[in-house]
C-alpha positions in Angstrom: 54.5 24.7 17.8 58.2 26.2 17.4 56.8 28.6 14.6 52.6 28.7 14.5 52.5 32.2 12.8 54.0 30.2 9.8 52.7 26.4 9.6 49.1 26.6 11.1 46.8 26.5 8.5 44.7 29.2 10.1 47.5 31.6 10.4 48.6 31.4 6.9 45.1 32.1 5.4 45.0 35.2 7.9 43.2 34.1 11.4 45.6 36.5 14.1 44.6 33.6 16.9 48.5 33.1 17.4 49.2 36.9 18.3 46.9 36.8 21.5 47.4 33.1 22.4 51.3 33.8 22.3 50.9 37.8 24.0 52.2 38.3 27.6 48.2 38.9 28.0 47.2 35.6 26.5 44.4 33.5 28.4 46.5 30.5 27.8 49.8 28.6 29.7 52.3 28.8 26.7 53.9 25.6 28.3 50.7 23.6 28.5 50.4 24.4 24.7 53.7 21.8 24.4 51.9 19.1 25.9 51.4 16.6 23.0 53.2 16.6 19.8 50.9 18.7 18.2 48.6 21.5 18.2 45.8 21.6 20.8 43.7 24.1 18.7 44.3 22.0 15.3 41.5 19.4 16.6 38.9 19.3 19.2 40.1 22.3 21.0 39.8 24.5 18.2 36.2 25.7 19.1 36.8 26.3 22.8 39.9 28.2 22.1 38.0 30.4 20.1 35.3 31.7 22.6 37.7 31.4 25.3 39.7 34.0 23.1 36.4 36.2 23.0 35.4 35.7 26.6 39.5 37.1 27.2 39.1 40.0 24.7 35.7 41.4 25.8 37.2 41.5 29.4 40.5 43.2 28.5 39.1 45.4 25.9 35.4 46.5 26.7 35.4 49.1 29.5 31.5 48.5 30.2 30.0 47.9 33.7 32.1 44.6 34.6 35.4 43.6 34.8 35.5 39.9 34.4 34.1 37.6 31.6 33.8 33.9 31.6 33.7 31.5 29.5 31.2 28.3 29.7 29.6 25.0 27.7 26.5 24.1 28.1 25.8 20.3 26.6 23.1 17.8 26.9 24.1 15.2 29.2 23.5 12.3 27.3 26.2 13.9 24.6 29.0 11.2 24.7 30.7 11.7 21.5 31.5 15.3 23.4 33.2 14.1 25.9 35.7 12.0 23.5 38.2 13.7 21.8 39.6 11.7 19.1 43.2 12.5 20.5 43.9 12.8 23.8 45.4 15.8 25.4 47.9 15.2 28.5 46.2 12.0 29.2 42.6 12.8 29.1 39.7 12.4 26.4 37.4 14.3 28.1 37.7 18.2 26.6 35.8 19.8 29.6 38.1 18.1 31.9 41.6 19.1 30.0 40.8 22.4 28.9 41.3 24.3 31.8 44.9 22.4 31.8 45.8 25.0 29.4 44.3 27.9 31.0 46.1 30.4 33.2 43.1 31.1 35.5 40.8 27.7 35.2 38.1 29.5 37.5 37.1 31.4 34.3 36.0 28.3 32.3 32.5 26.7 33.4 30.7 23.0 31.9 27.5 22.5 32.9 24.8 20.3 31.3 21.4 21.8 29.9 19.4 19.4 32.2 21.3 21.4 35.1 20.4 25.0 33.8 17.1 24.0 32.9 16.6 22.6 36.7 17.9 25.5 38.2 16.0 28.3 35.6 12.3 26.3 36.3 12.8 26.4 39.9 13.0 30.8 39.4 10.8 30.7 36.2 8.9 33.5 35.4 5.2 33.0 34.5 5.5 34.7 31.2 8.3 31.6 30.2 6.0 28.6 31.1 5.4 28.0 27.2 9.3 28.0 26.7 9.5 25.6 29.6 6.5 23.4 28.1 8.3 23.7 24.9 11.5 22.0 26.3 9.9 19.5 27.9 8.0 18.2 25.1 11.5 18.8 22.3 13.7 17.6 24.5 12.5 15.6 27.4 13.5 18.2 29.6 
């Protein structure tokens, strides 16, 4: 962590993650980043700091109609390999619970399991999407 730009793997073959993680503008607590002995983003974080980089540079860059993009996983409930990281981070194995640990505004980072959405999208469902919402059902028990 004392010098990413030169000993992350990522950096070195080109990815410019570092600059914005380690930028005044950055989504991310630089202290946080400290937390364990190594990097957060070398292992199970790596995704998640990825779209949570995207969800940060849409919003800063894109003058559209809004002013605030957020980030959010959507997982199947009975997913519990995703909810164990294979090293902890401050303590916890869960990566929905510790992410927003590293986060400067947590209240832009959402989990919410597919049975949810799909409970809350049939209850408004439009007519024309009842063959998606059969489709579901029958895939995935939903």
């Amino acid at each position: 962590m004392a010098a990413p730009e030169e000993e992350c793997w990522r950096a070195i073959r080109g990815r410019s993650y570092w600059e914005r993680i380690l930028s005044d503008d950055s989504p991310f607590q630089k202290e946080a980043l400290t937390t364990e002995g190594y990097c957060p983003f070398r292992y199970d974080f790596y995704q998640l700091m990825r779209n949570q980089l995207l969800a940060h540079c849409i919003e800063a860059e894109f003058k559209g109609d809004f002013n605030r993009v957020d980030f959010g996983v959507i997982y199947h409930a009975d997913n519990e390999a995703l909810l164990k990281m294979a090293r902890p981070f401050g303590g916890e194995r869960d990566p929905l619970k510790a992410w927003p640990r590293l986060l400067k505004d947590p209240s832009k980072f959402h989990t919410f399991t597919i049975q949810e959405l799909v409970g809350v999208v049939s209850r408004k469902l439009p007519v024309g999407l009842a063959g998606w919402r059969s489709y579901l059902k029958q895939k995935y028990d939903l």
